[in-house]
Each structure stands twice: as C-alpha cells, then as structure tokens.
N, C-alpha and C positions, 0 to 999 in steps of 0.2 A: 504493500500500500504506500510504502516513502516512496518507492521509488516512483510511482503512476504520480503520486500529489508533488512532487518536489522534483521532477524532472522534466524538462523540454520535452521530451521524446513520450515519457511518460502519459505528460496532459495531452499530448498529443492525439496519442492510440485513444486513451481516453474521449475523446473528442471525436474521433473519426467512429468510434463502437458507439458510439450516445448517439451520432449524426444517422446511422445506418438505422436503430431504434426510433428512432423520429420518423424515417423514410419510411417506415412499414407501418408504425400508428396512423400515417398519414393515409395511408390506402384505405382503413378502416377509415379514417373521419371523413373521406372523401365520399364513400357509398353510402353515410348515413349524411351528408346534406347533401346530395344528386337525387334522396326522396326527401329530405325535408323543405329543400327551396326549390323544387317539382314547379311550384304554380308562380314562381317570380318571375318577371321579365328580364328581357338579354339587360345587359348591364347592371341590372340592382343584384341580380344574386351574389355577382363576383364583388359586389363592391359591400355587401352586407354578410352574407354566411359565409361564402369560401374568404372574403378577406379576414371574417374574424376566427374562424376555424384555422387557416392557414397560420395564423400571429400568434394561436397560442403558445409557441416555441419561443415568442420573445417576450410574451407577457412572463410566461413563465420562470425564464432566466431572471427579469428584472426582480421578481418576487426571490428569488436565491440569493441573488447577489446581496438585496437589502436583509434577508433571516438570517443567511449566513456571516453578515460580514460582523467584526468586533467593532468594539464601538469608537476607535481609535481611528481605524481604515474607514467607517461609514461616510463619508464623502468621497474616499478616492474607488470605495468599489459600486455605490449609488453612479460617479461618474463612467466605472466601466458598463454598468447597467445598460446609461443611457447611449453608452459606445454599441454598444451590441444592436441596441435599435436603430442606431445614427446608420451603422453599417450596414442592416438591414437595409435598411431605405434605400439608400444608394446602390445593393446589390438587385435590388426589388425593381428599379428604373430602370438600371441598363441592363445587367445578366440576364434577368428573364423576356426582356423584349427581345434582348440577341436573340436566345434560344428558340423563342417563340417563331423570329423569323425565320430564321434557318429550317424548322420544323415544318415552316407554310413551304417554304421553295423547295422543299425536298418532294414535298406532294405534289410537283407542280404546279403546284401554283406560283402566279406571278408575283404578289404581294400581301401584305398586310393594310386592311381598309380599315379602318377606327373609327367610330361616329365623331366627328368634333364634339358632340354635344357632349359625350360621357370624358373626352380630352381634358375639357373647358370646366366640367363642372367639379370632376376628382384634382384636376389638374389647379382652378385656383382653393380650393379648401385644403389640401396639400402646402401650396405655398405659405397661405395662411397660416397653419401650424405650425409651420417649420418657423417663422418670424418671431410668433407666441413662445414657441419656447426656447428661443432663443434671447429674445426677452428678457423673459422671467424667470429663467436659469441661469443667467448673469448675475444674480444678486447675492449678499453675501450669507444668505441663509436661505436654506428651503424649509418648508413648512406644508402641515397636509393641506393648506388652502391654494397652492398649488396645481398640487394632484388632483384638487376637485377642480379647478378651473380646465384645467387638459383634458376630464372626465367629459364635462359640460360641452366643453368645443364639439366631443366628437357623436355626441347624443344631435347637438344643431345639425351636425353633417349628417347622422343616419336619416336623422325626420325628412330634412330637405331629400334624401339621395328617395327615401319610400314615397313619401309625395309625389315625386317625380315618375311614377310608376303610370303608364298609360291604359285609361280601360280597367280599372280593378286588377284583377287576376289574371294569368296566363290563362285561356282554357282549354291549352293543348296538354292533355294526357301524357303523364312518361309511361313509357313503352317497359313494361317487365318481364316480358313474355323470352327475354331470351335465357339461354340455361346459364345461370351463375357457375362460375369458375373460379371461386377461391372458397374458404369455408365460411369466410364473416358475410360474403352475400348467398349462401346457403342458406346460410340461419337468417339472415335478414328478411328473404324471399321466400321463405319455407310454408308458407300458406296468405293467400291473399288477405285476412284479416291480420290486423297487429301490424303492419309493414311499422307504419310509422312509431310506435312503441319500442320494435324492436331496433330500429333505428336510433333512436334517443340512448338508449341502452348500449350501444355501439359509440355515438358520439362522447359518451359520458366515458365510458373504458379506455377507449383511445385517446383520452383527455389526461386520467392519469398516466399513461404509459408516459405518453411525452413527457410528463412531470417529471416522473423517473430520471431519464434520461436528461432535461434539463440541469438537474439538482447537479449532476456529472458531468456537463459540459460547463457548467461554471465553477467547480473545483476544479478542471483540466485547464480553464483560463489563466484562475490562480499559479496552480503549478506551472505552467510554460513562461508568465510576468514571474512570478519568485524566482523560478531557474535564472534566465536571462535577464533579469535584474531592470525590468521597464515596465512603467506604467503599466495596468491591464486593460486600462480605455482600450490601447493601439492593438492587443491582443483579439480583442472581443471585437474591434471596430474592425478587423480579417477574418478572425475565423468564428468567433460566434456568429457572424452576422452570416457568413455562407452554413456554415454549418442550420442554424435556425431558421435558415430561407427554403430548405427545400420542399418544404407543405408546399409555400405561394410557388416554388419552379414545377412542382408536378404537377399542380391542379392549375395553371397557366396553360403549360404545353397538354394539357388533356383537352381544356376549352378549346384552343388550337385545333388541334386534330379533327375536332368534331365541327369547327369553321366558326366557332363561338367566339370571335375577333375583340368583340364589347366586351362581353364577362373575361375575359384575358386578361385586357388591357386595365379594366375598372379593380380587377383583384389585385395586381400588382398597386394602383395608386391606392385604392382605398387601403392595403394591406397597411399600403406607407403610412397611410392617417391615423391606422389605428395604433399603428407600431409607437408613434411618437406623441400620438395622446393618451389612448387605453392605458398598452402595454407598459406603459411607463408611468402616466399619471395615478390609474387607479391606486393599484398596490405601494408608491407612494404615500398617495393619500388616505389607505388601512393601514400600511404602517405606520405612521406617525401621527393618525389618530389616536391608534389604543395604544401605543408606547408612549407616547406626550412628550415627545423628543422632535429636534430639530437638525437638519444635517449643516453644520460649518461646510459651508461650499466656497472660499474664501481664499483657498488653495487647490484644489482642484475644479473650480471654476474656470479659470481663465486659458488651462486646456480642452476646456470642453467647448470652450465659446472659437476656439481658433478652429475646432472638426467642425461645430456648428457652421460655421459664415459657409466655409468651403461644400459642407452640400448645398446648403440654399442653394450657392452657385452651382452647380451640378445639378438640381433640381430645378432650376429657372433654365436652363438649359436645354434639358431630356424635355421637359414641357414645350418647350418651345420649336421643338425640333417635331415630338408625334403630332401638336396641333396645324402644323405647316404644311405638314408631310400628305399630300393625298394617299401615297399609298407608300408603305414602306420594304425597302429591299436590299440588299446585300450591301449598296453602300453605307449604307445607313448603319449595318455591323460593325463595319468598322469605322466610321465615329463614333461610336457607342462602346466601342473596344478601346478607343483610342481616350474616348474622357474614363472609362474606369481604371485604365492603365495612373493613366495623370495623378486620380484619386491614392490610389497602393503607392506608389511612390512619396505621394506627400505623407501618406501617412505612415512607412517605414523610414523616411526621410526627419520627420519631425519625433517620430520616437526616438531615434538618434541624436537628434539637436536636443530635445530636452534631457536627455541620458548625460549628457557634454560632451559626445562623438562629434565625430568632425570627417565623415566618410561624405564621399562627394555630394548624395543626395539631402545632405541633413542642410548643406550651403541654402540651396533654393527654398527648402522647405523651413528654414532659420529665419530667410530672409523675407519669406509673407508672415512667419508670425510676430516676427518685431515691426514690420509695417503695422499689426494690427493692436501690438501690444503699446506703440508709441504715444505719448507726451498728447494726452487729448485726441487721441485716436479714437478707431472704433469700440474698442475694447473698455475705453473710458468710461466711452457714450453711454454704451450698453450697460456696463456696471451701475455708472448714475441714475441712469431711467429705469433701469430693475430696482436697483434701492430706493427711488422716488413712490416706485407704485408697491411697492412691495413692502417698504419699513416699517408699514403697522399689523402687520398680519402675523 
C-alpha cells in the first residue's frame, strides 16, 4: 500500500485501475438513462441526464479531495479538487469533439452539423460560469455561501435548458425489442413491466461503483504530487480530468454513432456546466455547512486563478470556433489538437515554474503568470472584486 500511495508509478497504476472501473460503471449508467430520458428531446437529454450522469466522476472526486484532505492541506487539495474539474472542462471541449469527429468521418460521413441554437445556449451559460467562479474563487476565503451560489447558477441553467424543450415530450417510443447483450441490460429488459424501476436501480449501483473508484483516483493524485514533489492542482488538472472524462467520451461518441450530433455536443458543454458548478459547488457547500469551517484560499488561490483565466481563454475559443463552424471536419482536429497541446504544456510548464524549475517550458509559462500576477494586474482585480463581494459572507 506505501508503495501504490507514495509513489509516481504507484498513483499511477492506481489511477489507470480506478479509470478502467469508471469505464465499465459507465456502460451500466448509460443503459439506465437511454430508458430514463427515452421521452426528452435531441439536445436537452445530453445537456440534462447524460451530462449529469457522465460528471459524476468529478463530483465525486471533489467530494474526496475535501473528506479526505487534513485540515492543514484543505485549500491546496479543495484547489486540486477544482483542478480536476478545470481539466475536465477543457478535456470535455476539445478531446471529445476531436473524437466525436473522427468517429462521424470514419462513417463516412462528411461532417459534424450542431444546431447553433444548442452552440449559443450551452455555449454562453458555460462562459458565464466559468467568469462566476472565477470571481469568486479569487477571494481570500471560501465559505459554503459559495457553493450555494454555483448550486443556484446551474438549477437557472437546467430550468432554462427544460423550458427550452419543444412540444412537451418526445413521442417517439425507444425501441427495446432488440436482444440485450450484456447482463445489466438483461436484467434491465427482463420483462416489459418495471423497465424503469429497474433502471433507477442500475443508475443508483453504478453510482457507487464510481465512488469507489473515485475515492482511489484521488489518493493516486496525492501519491504521484507527494512522489514528484508538485502541487496536485497540475496532477488532477492531467490526469484526473482525462481519467474522470471518460463517462462524457463514451456516451458522446455513442450519441455520434447513432447521428445524435445535438445530445453530443450539449453533453460535453452542459457536462462542463455542471462540472464547474454542481461538481464543485454543491459538496463545497455540504461540507462547510455541517463542518462550520472555512477554506484559507489565500495561498493557493492565486494558482488557481492563473489555470482559471487560461480556460476561459480556451473556452471563449472552442465556443467560438463550433458556433462559426457550419459543419465540422478534420481540420478542425487539428486546431483543437493544437489548443489542447498549448493547454498541457502550460500546465507542465507552470508546474515547473512554481516548483522553481527553470526547464524550457516553465520560461513561457513563468512569463503569463507574472503578466497576470503583476502590480494591479489581473490577479489584483480579481482578488479585490472577490473580496469586495464576498467579505461579508
């Protein structure tokens, strides 16, 4: 067990055995909402149930990172928390739109078609989050009023996203009549009454499994930052965030497949919504209610606010690129290869620079964060206007 918690290689395997248990819960939570959100329209399901089924790998990490950390570390692993989601996001934009495209042009087909509407609507309620808690994570304290503010946001964004629903209900029937092929839609499908019972039942199981598994992929964090002696923001903002994307990468490229282009694209963005308000706010805001504690954010703040600016940009971006885009295609993969590359370097780059490395990438990546950390900078801004709205809470 020292060796798995306290070694690079260790957290590693760790990590990659917790990643593959997540992949297989996911199959299950997939077959129990492909019958529970049966009667939603294209784009509200992916942006409602598959994005919040697919996030619970980062709700749940955020929920570890705060139960497990001591109460010395609670700001620097509360910020690896919110790294896990930050990276999320950003692997949620660009990795799984790659994949998705690739997967449409291998079928022949010519591209990827996106309603602008569902672009425009995930796309600025995203933005918007991403500002919010940027914000008000700048400040030198967090507090559960917080987490209920980032709650509140993303309840505005469900209502609006189900409103937005045309005609009540889908009332096109799912089709069950074909023979199941694994054993959880055996049982799921084992006689025409109860589907949906037995489905809730399914969703709820493969809900702790990932638990499991999460509780293990943030000891494997810990251990690989203890080994190599670096922040675990930059650990979690790599490989938790690939590792707890793979719910939102397989039920993306399944919507794909089946030419569901909307519910795709709205799971990936809504996934991002909830990753950076849910996942992160709620549990927040239950832990620091019934503990009646507060996290010193005061030190690890100000690296959280330099990963923060750099997706916005990345997300102002990717947004502006699928609402432009009539149809999307192979060149498109690689600018979307080419801003995720950008992304990993900055942030192997800047874990270096704040390590006090001086390897070539930490130069570039030194020199945006003292642009942002400068004498009335952004970094300033942000601090003052967080502590302005936030010092009596």
């Amino acid at each position: 067990m020292n060796v798995i918690l306290h070694t690079w290689y260790g957290g590693l395997i760790l990590m990659i055995v917790c990643s593959y248990i997540i992949a297989k819960a996911c199959d299950v939570f997939e077959a129990a909402t492909d019958c529970l959100g049966s009667n939603l329209n294209d784009g509200v399901k992916g942006a409602t149930l598959n994005a919040i089924g697919s996030s619970m790998p980062e709700l749940l990490t955020t929920v570890f990172f705060l139960v497990l950390a001591v109460q010395e570390n609670l700001g620097r692993d509360f910020a690896a928390g919110i790294g896990g989601n930050t990276g999320s996001a950003i692997f949620n934009s660009i990795i799984i739109p790659m994949l998705v495209i690739w997967v449409v042009l291998a079928m022949g087909i010519t591209g990827v078609k996106v309603s602008k509407k569902v672009i425009l609507r995930d796309g600025l309620f995203l933005i918007g989050a991403e500002i919010m808690i940027l914000v008000l994570l700048s400040s030198r304290y967090i507090t559960h009023w917080h987490g209920w503010i980032f709650t509140g946001f993303y309840f505005i964004y469900l209502a609006y996203t189900l409103l937005s629903m045309k005609n009540g209900n889908n009332e096109e029937e799912e089709d069950y009549d074909d023979e199941p092929d694994s054993w959880f839609k055996k049982y799921q499908f084992r006689s025409e009454e109860g589907i949906t019972q037995r489905s809730w039942i399914l969703l709820i199981c493969s809900t702790l499994v990932m638990a499991a598994a999460c509780a293990g992929i943030v000891e494997g964090c810990k251990g690989i930052a203890e080994a190599l002696k670096i922040h675990p923001l930059f650990i979690a903002l790599i490989l938790v965030a690939a590792v707890s994307s793979i719910p939102d990468t397989i039920i993306s490229i399944k919507d794909a497949k089946k030419e569901n282009y909307d519910d795709a694209m709205s799971n990936v963005l809504g996934s991002n919504i909830f990753d950076i308000t849910i996942s992160m706010g709620l549990p927040l805001a239950l832990f620091l209610l019934f503990t009646g504690q507060k996290i010193d954010f005061i030190d690890a703040g100000p690296t959280f606010i330099n990963v923060q600016v750099m997706l916005l940009l990345v997300t102002i971006v990717t947004i502006g690129i699928y609402y432009f885009s009539e149809e999307m295609r192979m060149p498109h993969v690689y600018v979307l290869g080419g801003l995720y590359a950008i992304f990993i370097l900055y942030a192997i780059g800047a874990a270096d620079y704040l390590n006090g490395g001086n390897l070539f990438l930490a130069k570039p990546s030194g020199a945006f964060i003292e642009f942002l950390r400068q004498p009335g900078g952004i970094s300033e801004f942000l601090q003052n206007t967080a502590n302005a709205l936030t010092g009596s809470w």
